[in-house]
Legacy VTK file of the C-alpha trace (Angstrom):
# vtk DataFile Version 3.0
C-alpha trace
ASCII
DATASET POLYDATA
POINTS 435 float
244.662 189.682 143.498
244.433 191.051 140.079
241.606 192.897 139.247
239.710 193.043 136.265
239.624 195.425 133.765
236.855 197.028 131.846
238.547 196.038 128.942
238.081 192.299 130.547
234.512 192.594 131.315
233.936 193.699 128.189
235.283 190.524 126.263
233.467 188.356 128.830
230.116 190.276 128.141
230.969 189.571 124.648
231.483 186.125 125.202
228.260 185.600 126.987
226.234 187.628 124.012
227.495 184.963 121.357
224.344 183.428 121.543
222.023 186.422 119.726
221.599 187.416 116.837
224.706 190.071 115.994
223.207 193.232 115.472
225.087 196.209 113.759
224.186 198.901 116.542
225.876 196.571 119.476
222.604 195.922 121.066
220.894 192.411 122.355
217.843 191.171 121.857
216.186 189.569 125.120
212.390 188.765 126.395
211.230 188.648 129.771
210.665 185.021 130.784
207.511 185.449 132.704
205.294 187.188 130.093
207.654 187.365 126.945
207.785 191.042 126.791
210.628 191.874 124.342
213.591 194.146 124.962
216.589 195.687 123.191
219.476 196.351 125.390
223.744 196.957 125.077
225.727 194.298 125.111
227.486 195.574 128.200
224.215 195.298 130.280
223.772 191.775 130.055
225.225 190.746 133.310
222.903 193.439 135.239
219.674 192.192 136.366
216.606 194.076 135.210
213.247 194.382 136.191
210.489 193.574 133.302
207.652 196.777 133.060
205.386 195.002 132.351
204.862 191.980 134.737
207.917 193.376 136.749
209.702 189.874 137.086
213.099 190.540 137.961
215.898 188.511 136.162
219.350 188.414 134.379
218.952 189.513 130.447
222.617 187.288 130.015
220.288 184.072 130.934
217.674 185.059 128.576
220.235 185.856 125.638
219.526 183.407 122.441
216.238 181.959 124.221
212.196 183.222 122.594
210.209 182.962 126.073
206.799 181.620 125.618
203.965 183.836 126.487
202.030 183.576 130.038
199.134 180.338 129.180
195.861 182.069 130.562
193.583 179.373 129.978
193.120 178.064 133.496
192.699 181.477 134.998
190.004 181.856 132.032
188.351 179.046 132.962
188.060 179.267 136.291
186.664 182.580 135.806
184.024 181.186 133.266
183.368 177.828 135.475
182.518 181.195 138.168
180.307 183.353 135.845
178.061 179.919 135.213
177.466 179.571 138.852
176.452 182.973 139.419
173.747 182.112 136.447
172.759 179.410 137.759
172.188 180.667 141.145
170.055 183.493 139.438
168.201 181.150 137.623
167.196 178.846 140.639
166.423 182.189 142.281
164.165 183.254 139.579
162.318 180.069 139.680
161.795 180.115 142.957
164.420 178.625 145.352
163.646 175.180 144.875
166.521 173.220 143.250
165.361 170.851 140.244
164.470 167.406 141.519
166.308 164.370 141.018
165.387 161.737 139.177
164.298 158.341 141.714
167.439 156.197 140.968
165.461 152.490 140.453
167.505 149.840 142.594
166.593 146.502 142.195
165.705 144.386 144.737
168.102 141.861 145.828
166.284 138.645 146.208
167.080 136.753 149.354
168.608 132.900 148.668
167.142 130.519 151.061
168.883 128.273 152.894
168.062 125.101 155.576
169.451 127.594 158.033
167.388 130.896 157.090
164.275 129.218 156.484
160.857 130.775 157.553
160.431 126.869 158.972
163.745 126.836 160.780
162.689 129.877 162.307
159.267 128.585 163.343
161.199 125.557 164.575
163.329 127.941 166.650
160.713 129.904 168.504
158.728 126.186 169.140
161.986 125.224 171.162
162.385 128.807 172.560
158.498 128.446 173.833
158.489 124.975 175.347
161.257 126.208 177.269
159.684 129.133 178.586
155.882 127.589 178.895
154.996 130.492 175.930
151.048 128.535 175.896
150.103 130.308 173.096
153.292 129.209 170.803
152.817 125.976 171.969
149.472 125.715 170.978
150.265 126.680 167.440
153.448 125.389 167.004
152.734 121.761 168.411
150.638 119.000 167.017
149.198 118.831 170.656
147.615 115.077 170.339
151.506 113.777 169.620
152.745 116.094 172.055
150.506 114.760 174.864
151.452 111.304 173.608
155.171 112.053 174.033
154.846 113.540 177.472
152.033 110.472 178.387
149.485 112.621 179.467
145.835 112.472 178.582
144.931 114.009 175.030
142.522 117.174 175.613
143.880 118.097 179.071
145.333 120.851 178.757
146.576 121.395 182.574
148.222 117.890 182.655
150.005 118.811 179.070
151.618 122.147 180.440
152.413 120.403 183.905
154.156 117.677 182.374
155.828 120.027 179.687
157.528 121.834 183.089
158.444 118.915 184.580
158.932 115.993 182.143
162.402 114.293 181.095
161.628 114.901 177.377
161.744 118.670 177.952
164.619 118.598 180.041
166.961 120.047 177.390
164.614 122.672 176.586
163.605 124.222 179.888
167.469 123.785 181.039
169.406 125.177 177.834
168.759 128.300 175.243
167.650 127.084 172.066
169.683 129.973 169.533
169.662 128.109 166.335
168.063 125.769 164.521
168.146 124.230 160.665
166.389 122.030 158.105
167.889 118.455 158.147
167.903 118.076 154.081
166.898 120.346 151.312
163.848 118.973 150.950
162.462 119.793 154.385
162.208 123.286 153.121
159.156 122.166 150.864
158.187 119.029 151.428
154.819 118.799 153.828
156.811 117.202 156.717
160.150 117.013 157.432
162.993 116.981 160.286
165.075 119.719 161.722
167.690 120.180 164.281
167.712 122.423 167.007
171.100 123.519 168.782
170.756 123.991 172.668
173.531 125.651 174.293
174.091 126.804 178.091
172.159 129.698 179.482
174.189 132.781 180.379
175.356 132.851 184.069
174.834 129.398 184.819
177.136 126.948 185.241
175.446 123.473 185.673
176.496 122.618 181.946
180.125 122.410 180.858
181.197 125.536 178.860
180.901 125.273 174.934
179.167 122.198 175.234
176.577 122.306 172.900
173.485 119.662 172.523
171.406 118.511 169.368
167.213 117.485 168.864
165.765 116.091 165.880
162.856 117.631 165.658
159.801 116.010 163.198
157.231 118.313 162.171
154.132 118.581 159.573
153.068 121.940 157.848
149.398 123.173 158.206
149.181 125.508 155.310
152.862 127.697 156.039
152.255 126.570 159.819
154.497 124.197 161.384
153.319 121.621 163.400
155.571 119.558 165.829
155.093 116.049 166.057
158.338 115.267 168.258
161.528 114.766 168.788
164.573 113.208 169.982
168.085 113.907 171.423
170.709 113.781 168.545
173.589 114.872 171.058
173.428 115.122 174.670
175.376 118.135 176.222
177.870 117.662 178.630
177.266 118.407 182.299
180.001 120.213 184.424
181.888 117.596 185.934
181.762 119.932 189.542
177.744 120.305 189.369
175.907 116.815 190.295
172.821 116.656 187.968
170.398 116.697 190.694
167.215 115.559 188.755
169.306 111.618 188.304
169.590 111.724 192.457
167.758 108.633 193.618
165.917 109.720 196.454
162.748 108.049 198.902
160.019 110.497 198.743
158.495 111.230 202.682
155.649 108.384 202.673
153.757 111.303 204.806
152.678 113.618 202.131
151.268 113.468 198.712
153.361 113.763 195.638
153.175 117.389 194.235
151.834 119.264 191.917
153.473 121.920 189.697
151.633 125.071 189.561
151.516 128.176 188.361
152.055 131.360 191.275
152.410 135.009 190.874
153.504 137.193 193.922
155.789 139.868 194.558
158.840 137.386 193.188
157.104 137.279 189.934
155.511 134.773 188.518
156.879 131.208 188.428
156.293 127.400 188.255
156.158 125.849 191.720
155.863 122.562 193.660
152.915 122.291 196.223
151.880 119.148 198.121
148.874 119.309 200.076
149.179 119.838 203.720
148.449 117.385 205.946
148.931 115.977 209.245
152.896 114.359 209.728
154.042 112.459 212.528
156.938 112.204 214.230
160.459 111.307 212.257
159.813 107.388 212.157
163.947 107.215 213.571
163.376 109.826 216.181
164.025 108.780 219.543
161.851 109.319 222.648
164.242 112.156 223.572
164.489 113.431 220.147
160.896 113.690 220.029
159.909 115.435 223.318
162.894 117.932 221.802
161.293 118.947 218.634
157.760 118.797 220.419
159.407 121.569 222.666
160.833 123.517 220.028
157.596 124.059 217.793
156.244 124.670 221.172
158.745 127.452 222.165
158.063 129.007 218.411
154.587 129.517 219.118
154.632 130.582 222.028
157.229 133.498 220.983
153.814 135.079 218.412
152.357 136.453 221.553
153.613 139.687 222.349
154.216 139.617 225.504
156.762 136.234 224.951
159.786 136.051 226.949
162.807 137.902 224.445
165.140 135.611 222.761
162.839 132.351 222.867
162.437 131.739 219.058
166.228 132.632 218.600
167.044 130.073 221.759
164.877 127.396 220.515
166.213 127.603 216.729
169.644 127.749 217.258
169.297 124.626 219.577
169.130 122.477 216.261
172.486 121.418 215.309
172.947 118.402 214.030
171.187 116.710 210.694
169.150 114.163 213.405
168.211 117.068 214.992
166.722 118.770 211.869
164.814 115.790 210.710
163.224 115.125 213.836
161.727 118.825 214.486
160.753 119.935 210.598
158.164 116.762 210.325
156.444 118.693 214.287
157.200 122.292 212.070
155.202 121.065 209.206
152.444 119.580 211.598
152.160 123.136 213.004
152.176 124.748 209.986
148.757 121.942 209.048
147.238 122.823 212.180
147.414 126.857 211.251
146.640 126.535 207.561
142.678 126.553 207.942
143.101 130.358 208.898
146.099 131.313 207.378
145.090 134.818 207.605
144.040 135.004 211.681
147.647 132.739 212.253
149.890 134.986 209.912
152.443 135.248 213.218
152.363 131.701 213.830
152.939 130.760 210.204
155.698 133.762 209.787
157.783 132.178 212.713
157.072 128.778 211.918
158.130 129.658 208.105
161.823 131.505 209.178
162.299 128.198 211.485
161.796 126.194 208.628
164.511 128.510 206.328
166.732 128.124 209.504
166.674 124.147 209.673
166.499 123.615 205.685
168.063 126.103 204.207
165.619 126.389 201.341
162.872 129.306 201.209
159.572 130.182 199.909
158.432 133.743 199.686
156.332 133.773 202.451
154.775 137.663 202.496
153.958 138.672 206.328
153.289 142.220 205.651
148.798 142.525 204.608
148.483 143.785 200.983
145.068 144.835 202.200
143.434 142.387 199.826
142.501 139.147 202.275
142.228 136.669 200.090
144.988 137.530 197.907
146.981 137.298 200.962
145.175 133.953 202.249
145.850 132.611 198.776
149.590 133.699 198.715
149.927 132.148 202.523
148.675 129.047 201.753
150.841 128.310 198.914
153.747 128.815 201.103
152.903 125.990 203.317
152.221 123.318 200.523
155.373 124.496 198.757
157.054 123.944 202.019
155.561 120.123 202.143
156.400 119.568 198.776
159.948 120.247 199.352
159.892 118.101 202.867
158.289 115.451 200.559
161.165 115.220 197.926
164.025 116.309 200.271
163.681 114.790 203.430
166.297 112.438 203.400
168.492 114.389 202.073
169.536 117.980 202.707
172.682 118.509 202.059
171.418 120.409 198.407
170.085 122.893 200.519
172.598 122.981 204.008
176.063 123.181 204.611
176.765 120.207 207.096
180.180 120.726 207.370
181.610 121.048 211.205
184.815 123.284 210.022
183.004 125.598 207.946
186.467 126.945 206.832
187.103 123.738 204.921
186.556 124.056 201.164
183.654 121.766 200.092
184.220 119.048 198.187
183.969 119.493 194.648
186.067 123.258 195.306
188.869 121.222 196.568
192.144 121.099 194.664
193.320 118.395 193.104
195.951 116.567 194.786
198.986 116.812 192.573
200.379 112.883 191.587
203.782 112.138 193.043
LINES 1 436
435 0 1 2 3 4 5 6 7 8 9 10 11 12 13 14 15 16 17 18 19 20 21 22 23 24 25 26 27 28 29 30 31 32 33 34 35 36 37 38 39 40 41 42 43 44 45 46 47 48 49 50 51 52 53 54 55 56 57 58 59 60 61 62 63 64 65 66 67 68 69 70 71 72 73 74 75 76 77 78 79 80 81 82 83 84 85 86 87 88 89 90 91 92 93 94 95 96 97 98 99 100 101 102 103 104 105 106 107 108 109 110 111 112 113 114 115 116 117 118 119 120 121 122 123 124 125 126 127 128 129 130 131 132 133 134 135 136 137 138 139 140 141 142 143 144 145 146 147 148 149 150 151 152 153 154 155 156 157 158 159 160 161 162 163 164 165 166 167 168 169 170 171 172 173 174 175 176 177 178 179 180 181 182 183 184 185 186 187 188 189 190 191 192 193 194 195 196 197 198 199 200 201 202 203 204 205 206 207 208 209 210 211 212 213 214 215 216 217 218 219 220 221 222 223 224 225 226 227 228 229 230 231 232 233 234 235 236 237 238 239 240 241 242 243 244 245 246 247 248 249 250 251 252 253 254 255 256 257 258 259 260 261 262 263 264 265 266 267 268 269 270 271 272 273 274 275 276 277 278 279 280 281 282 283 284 285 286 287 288 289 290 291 292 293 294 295 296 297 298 299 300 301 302 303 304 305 306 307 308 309 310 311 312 313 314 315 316 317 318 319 320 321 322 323 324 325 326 327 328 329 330 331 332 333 334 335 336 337 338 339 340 341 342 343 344 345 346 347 348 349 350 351 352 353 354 355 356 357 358 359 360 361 362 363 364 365 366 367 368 369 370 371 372 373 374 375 376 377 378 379 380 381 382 383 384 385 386 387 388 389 390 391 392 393 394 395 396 397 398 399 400 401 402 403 404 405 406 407 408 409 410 411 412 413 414 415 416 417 418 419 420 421 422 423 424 425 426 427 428 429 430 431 432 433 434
């Protein structure tokens, strides 16, 4: 390796020092290229790095030979220092006045005007909560909302009584939709509805949540005609547009054709509160029933026996197990139809004191939810008010004829039949796949 001589560095050094200026005294001209600070130095110590005195930036003078450096731009460091100082006067300023920051202007926002449509109506809405009300026997929105001479017309009851309108409103065909379904939405039938003094709308009823007696997103349609009383609607009536569709798997038990029990009245539906709440029932009034018209002789001293053996188990001192012994002894769907008609007749002959015969009509009740399978909420326990409980009592036993009177040829709504209770019922069965 040869090595260099100082006689070689010195024409390199040379070389690399073409760039300045040629000075008579040998010496180069260079600036620091941080803050521009100038220096005169040998030619020979260009390739040495120096250190600048002033902002002591370190660099090579040979890179800096020929080249004016530019010096250090201040201006953001002097602004940020001014943007400072104006805070700090500021924040004396708000202090001398006080603390409390100047107040801002109100910014004005204009209000947005809402557009009006046959869905967002203030009518469609009225329409809405009419349906929603007739529904859920709301009396007071019905009062207001209906024209109540064409609603008592629609329902054919008598105008001005008020206790046949809201009976038939719970139990007539025309209000099927709308005790049975939600109504959620509703809307004008043309533009004009939404001014005009009468006008049609339709109302969307849809299946209530957790039931399943109407096929899912099925969906059924009213026309409803009303007339405006000053911004009041006013009902006049209505008509299916679109029927929903029932679930296939749930028989629409208010289209059953049944024979109603020629033994007791037709009922009545009233209003009862107890400790289920309070609720629309059906009550017939009690009266004497005689035997099951296709009971045989033996069939008949059976269920005489049975109401017998029921009674007799109120007294305290009854032989154990007789209520359990004569309930269980009913079987068969003859069976059952020849003992409730003696279990209602029982139930007549305690309801003058339903108070003094609370055992009698507590056992005789649980028999009947044993051969049935339907219930009432029959309280046993005394509230300590006796004629609250009397009251309560005796509504028990005509709900309990008005379901003999509507079901008594047919139970098999309310009890499983089936021999080989392991069997699927019928409408749970799967379909048999085709060959």
């Amino acid at each position: 390796m040869t090595r260099r001589t100082p006689a070689s560095r010195s024409s390199s050094t040379a070389r690399s020092a073409r760039g300045a200026r040629p000075r008579s005294d040998g010496k180069v001209d260079v600036s620091c290229p941080q803050c521009a600070t100038q220096y005169r130095i040998a030619a020979e110590a260009i390739d040495a790095k120096m250190e600048c005195v002033e902002c002591h930036r370190t660099f090579f003078p040979k890179t800096m030979v020929g080249k004016r450096a530019k010096a250090q731009d201040n201006t953001k460091t002097y602004l940020l220092m001014g943007g400072g100082a104006l805070a700090i006067i500021v924040l004396f300023a708000v202090m001398a006045s006080g603390g409390d920051p100047p107040a801002e202007q109100p910014k004005v926002v204009e209000a947005r005007r809402e557009v009006l449509t046959r869905g967002n109506h203030p009518r469609t809405a009225q329409i809405v909560k009419w349906a929603q009300a007739m529904g859920s026997d709301n009396r007071l929105v019905i009062k207001t909302h209906n024209d109540l001479g064409a609603l008592a017309a629609k329902l054919e009851v008598p105008a001005g009584d008020e206790n046949a309108l809201f009976a038939a409103i719970a139990t007539h065909d025309a209000t099927r939709f709308l005790r049975e379904l939600v109504a959620d939405s509703a809307s004008l039938e043309t533009e004009e509805a939404m001014n005009a003094p009468s006008g049609k709308a339709i109302v969307y009823v849809t299946p209530k949540p957790g039931t399943d007696d109407w096929k899912k997103n099925t969906r059924g349609e009213l026309l409803v005609s009303f007339t405006m009383a000053g911004d009041q609607v006013k009902v006049t009536g209505w008509e299916t547009k679109m029927a929903p569709v029932r679930n296939p798997a749930k028989p629409d038990d208010s289209k059953r054709t049944f024979t109603p029990n020629k033994d007791i009245a037709k009922p009545d539906v009233v209003e009862v509160t107890d400790s289920a709440g309070t609720r629309k029932v059906q009550e017939s009034k009690p009266t004497p029933v005689p035997h099951w018209d296709k009971a045989t002789p033996e069939q008949q001293a059976a269920a005489d026996q049975i109401v017998a053996d029921i009674l007799a188990s109120a007294v305290p001192d009854s032989p154990g197990g007789l209520f359990n012994r004569a309930t269980l002894s009913v079987r068969t769907d003859e069976q059952r139809k020849a003992v409730v008609p003696r279990v209602l007749n029982a139930m007549y002959d305690c309801y003058g004191d339903t108070v003094a015969n609370n055992m009698k009509l507590n056992l005789l009740n649980r028999a009947m939810v044993s051969f049935t399978g339907f219930a009432v909420n029959y309280q046993v326990e005394d509230s300590g008010n006796p004629a609250k409980d009397k009251a309560e009592r005796e509504s028990c036993v005509r709900q309990w004829f008005a379901f003999w009177w509507r079901y008594s040829g047919d139970l098999s709504k309310w009890f499983d039949t089936r021999e080989n209770l392991e069997e699927p019922l019928e409408e749970t069965k799967p379909p048999k796949r085709a060959m």
